[in-house]
N, C-alpha and C positions, 0 to 999 in steps of 0.2 A: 146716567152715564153720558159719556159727552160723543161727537158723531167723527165720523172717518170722511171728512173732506174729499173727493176726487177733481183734483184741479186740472183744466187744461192748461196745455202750455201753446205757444205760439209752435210753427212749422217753417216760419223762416223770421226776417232778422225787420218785419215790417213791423208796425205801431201795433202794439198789443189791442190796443185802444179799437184795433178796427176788426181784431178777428175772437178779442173774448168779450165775457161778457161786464159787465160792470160788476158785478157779486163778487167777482176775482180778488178786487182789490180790495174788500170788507174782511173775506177769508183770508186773504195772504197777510193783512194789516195787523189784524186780532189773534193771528195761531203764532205759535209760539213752539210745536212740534212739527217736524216735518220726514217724511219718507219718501227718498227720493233716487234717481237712479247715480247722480253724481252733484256729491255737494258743490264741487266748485260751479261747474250750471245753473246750478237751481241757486247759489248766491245771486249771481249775474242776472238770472231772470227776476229776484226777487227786487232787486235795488231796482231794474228797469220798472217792475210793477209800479213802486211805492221807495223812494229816492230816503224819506226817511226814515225806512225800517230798521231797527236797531239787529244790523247783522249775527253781532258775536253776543246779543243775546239768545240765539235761536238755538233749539237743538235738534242738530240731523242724525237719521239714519237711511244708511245706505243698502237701499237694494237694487241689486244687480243681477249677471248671472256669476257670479262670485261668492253671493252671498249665502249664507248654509240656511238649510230650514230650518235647522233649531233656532236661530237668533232671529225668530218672526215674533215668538211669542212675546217677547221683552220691548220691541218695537212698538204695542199696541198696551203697552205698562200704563202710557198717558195719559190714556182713554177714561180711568176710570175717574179724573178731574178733568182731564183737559181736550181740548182740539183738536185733531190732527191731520193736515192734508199731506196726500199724496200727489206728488206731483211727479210727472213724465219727463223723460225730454224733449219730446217733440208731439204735439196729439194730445190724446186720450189716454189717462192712465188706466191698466186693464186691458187696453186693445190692441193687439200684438205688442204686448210690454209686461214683465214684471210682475207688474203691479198686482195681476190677478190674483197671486198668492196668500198675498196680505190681505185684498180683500175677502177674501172665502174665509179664511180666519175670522177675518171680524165680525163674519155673519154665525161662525160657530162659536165667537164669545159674548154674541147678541149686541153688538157695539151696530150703531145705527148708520149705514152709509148711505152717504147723498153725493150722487153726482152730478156737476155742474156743468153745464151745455158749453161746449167748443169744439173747435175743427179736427176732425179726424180726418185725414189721407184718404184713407178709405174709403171713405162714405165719398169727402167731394168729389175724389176722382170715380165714383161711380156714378155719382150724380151728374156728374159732365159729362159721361162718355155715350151718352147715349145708346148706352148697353141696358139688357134688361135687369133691372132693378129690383122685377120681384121675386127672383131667381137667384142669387149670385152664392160664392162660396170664395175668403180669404183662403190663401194657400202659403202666407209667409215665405220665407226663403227656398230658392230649388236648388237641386245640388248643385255642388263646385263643380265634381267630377262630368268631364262633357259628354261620357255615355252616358250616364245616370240621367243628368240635365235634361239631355237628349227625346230620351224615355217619359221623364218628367214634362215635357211639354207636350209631348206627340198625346199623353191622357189626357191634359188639362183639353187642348183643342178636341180630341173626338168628346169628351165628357161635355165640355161647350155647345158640341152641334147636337149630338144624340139628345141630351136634356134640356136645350137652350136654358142654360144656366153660365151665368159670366163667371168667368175665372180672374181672380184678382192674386196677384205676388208681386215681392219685391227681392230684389237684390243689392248688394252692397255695394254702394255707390260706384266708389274704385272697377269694380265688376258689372255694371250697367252695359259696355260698346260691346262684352265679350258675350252678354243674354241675348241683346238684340239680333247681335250675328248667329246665336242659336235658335233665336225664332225664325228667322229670313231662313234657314238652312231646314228648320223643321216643320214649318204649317205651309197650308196650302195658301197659293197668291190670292183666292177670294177668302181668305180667314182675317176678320176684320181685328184689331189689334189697337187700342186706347194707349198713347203714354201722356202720363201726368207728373209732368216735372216741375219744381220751385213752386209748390202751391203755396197760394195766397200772398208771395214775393210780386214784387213789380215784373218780373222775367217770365210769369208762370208761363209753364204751355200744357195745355190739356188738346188734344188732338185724337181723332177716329179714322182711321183710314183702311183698306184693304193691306196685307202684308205687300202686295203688289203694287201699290200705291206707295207703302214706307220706304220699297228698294230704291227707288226712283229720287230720293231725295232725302239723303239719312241723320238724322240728328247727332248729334256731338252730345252724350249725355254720361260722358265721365265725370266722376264725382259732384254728380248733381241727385238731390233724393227723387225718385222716379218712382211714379207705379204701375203697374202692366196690368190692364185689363185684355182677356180674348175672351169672343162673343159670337 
């Protein structure tokens, strides 16, 4: 049986060439099926990979949050001849994405998955923040709602100090100036506060500072992708 690719993708709009790995372009060259979060992206990143890959020979499927579980099984139909990588839109497929779904599948139809080393968000903005590392806990999205929000940070920061264990989330870009103003409003001025925005971009900024440090001087980080660590 043939294997389940996990490809990374790049996380901003810099030379692929400098954040994956060379193996990318052997697997994206030679597969010929792919599952992915949005065909028209994953075109665009495909031709950036490898300029002459025969586009409208390929055949995608689309997973999203759109997408019904029953139409996973039929996605991994390829497998029993063919290739197939998964690819993200941004990172790591599997990590906070999609992807996980398909892959759990393929381990219950014994289809072999290999993941291929590239940048996750996550990890580098945890690597850079100089939080602790050997502790930490992804928290994905907090709520909209500003009491909820509210609630939702006030745990992450006592759950931070009580277990010195880093709290990492993200929020949707657009909504970025409106989390930060909920952090400034809900943790304490010595509660230390990571943001990691345009990783691995020419603009990147990864930053540590006390919340009472960040009032002082506040970043502009609408619709830029950012991660929040507290520690």
């Amino acid at each position: 049986m043939a294997k389940l690719y996990l490809v990374p993708n790049v996380l901003s709009d810099s030379d692929w060439q400098n954040v994956l790995p060379a193996q990318v372009f052997k697997i994206l060259t030679e597969t010929s099926f792919f599952i992915v979060e949005n065909v028209r992206t994953a075109r665009r990143f495909l031709k950036k990979v490898n300029n002459e890959i025969d586009i409208d020979g390929l055949t995608f499927f689309e997973l999203n949050k759109y997408t019904e579980k029953a139409d996973l099984p039929k996605f991994l139909e390829p497998a029993k001849e063919n290739d197939i990588a998964v690819i993200s839109e941004a990172g790591c497929p599997g990590v906070a994405d999609p992807g996980a779904e398909i892959v759990k599948l393929a381990h219950q139809k014994k289809i072999q998955v290999v993941p291929v080393a590239g940048p996750s968000s996550i990890v580098l903005s945890l690597m850079a923040s100089g939080l602790n590392g050997q502790n930490f806990a992804f928290n994905g999205y907090l709520p909209v709602k500003s009491g909820e929000r509210t609630r939702a940070i006030n745990q992450l920061e006592k759950k931070a100090k009580n277990e010195q264990q880093t709290q990492i989330f993200i929020e949707t870009p657009y909504r970025n100036n409106q989390l930060i103003e909920a952090i400034f409003k809900t943790c304490s001025s010595s509660t230390l506060l990571c943001i990691a925005a345009n990783l691995t971009a020419e603009n990147e900024l990864v930053q540590t500072k006390t919340v009472g440090e960040w009032k002082k001087n506040v970043p502009d980080l609408h619709k830029r992708p950012v991660i929040f660590l507290i520690g």
